[in-house]
C-alpha positions in Angstrom: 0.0 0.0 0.0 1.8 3.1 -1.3 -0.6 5.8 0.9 1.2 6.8 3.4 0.6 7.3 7.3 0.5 10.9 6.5 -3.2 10.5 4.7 -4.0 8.1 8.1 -3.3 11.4 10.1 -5.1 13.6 8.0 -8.5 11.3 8.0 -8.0 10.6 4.2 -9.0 7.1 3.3 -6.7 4.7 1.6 -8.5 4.8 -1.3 -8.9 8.2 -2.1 -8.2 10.5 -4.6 -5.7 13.5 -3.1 -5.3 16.7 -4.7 -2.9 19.2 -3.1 -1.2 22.5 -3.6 1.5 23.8 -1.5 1.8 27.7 -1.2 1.7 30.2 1.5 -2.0 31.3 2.2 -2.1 34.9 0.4 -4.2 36.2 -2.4 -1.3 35.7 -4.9 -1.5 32.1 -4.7 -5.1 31.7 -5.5 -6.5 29.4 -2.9 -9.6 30.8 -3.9 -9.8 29.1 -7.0 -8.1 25.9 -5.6 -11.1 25.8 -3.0 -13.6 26.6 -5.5 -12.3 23.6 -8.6 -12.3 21.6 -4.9 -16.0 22.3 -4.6 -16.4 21.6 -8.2 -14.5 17.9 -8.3 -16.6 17.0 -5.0 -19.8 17.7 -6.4 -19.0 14.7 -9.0 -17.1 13.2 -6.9 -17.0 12.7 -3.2 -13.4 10.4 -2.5 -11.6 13.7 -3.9 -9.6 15.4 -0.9 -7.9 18.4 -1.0 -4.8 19.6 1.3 -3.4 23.1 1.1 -0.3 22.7 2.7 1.2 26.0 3.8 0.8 28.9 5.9 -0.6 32.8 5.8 -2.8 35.7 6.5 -5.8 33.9 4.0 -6.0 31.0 6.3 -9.5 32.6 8.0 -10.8 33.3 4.8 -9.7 30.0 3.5 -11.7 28.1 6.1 -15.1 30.7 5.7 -14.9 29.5 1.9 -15.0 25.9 2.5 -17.5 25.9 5.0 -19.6 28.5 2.9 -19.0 25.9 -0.3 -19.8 22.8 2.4 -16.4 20.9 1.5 -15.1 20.8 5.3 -14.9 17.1 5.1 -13.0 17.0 2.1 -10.7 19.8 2.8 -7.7 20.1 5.1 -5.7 23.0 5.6 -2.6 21.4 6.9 -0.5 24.7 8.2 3.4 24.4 8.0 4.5 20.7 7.3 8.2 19.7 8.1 8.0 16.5 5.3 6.2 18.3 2.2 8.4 15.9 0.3 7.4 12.9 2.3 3.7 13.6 2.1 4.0 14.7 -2.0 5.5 11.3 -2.8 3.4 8.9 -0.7 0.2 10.8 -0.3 -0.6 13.2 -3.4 -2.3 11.2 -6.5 -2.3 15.4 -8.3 -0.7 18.3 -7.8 -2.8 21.3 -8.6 -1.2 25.0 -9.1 -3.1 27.6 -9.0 -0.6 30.6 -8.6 -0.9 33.2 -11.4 2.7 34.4 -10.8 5.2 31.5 -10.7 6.3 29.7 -14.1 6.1 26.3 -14.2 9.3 25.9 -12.3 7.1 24.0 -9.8 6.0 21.3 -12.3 9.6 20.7 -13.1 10.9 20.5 -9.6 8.6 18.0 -8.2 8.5 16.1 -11.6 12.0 15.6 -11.1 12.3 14.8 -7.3 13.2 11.2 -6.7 
């Protein structure tokens, strides 16, 4: 079983689908739209869960906007994580960018990490 114990402490079932972005919480990295495509995928489909691993001054509004949407369950805001690496590699099934000012620098760097 390749999930990791990471999903286990998150309340993620084995089987499900896990979507994450990692990005401090701030208007520049468009959580906004991350939460809303979340709301979205879980309308069609409801083993789709969503971590937004990272930190910032959005997290309040963050939280309103998946409670507002009624994704709580499928969300997690994780805060600060000390094994991003660990968790991208044994957890996340898609990795989901939504920052308008990055290139895809991101894309390459985790499509190349061992």
């Amino acid at each position: 079983e390749w999930r990791s114990v990471a999903a286990d402490g998150m309340g993620i079932p084995k089987d499900a689908t896990v979507v994450a972005n990692v990005a401090g919480y701030r208007p520049a990295k468009k959580y906004s739209f991350f939460i809303d495509v979340a709301s979205e995928v879980v309308k069609k489909q409801s083993n789709v869960y969503f971590l937004m691993i990272g930190e910032g001054s959005e997290r309040e509004s963050m939280e309103n906007q998946i409670e507002r949407l009624g994704i709580r369950e499928n969300c997690r805001l994780t805060g600060f994580l000390e094994n991003v690496p660990e968790v991208l590699k044994n957890t996340v099934d898609i990795y989901l960018f939504t920052s308008g000012f990055e290139s895809s620098y991101g894309f390459r760097s985790l499509a190349t990490t061992p």
